[in-house]
C-alpha positions in Angstrom: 71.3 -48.6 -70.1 72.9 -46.3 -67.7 72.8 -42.6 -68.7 75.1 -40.3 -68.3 74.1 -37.2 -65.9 75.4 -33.9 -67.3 77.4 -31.9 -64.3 75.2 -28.7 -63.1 76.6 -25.3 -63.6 77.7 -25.3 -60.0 79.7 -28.4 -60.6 81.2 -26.7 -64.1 82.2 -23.9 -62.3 83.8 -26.1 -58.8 86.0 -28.3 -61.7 87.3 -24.8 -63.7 88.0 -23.2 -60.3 90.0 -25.7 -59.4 91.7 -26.2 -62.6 92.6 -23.1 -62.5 93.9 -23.1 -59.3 96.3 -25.6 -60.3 97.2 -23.9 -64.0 98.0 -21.0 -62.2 100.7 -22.6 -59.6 102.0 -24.7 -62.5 102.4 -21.5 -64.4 104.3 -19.4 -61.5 106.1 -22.5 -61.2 107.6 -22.8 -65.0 108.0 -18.7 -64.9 110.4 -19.2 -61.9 111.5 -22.6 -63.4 115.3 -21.8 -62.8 114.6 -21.4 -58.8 112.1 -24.2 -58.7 114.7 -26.8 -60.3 117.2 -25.5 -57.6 114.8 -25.9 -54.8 114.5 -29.7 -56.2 117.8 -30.1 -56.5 119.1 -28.9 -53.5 115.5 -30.7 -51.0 116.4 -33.5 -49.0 113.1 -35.3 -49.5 109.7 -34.7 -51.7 108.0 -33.0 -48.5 110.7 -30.7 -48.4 110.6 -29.7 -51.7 106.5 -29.5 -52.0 106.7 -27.0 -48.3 109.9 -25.3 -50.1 108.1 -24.3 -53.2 105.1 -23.3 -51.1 107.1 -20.8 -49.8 108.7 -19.8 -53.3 105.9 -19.6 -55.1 102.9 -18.5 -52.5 101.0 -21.3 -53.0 99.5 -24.0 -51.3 100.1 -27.4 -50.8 97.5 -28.7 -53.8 99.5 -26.5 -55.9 102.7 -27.4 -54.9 102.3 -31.1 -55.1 100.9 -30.5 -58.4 104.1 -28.7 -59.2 106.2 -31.6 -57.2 104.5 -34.1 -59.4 105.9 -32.7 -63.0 107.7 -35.0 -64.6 110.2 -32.0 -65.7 111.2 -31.4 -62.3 114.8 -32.4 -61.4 115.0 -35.8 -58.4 114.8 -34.6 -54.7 118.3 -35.9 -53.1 115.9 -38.4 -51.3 115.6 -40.2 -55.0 119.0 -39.2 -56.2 120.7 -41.5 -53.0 118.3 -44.3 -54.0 119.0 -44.6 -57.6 122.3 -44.3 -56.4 121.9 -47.3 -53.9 120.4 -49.0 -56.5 123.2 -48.6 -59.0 125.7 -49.8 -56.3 123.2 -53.0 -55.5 122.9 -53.7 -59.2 126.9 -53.5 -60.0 127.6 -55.9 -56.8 124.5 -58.2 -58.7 126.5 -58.1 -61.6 130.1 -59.1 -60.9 128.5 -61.3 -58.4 126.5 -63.0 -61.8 129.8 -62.7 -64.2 131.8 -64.5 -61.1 129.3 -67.7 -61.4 128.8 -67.8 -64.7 128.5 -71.3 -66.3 130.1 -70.9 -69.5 
């Protein structure tokens, strides 16, 4: 049986640091939520938008890709063009189906 090894206080303290680190960008992130969901809006591509609130918020790029990575956050215009590609390739899919279908 394989026992689990409790983490020394030196590991405790490395794993809050850094949880902290990223709770406190998160937090300066949903403070200035209105500017953060108009730097995503308005970034041509993730990497823009992670450098972008770098420089917003004063945080590094850990932090900002943790930021980047809420699920809140509005689509980069990188995403926005390909669900918007996709929409187009799924309506020509479509009428291209309902032209050859059987019944």
């Amino acid at each position: 049986m394989r026992r689990h090894r409790e983490p020394s206080h030196a590991e405790m303290l490395a794993q809050a640091t850094d949880r902290l680190h990223i709770m406190q960008a998160l937090d300066s992130a949903l403070e200035r939520w209105p500017e953060v969901s108009a730097l995503a809006w308005e970034a041509e591509s993730t990497e823009e938008f992670i450098t972008q609130l770098g420089e917003l918020l004063g945080i590094d790029e850990t932090q900002a890709t943790a930021v980047a990575d809420l699920q809140l956050r509005r689509i980069p215009r990188e995403q926005r063009a390909w669900i918007r590609a996709q929409v187009d390739e799924i309506k020509v899919e479509l009428a291209h189906l309902r032209s050859t279908d059987p019944t």
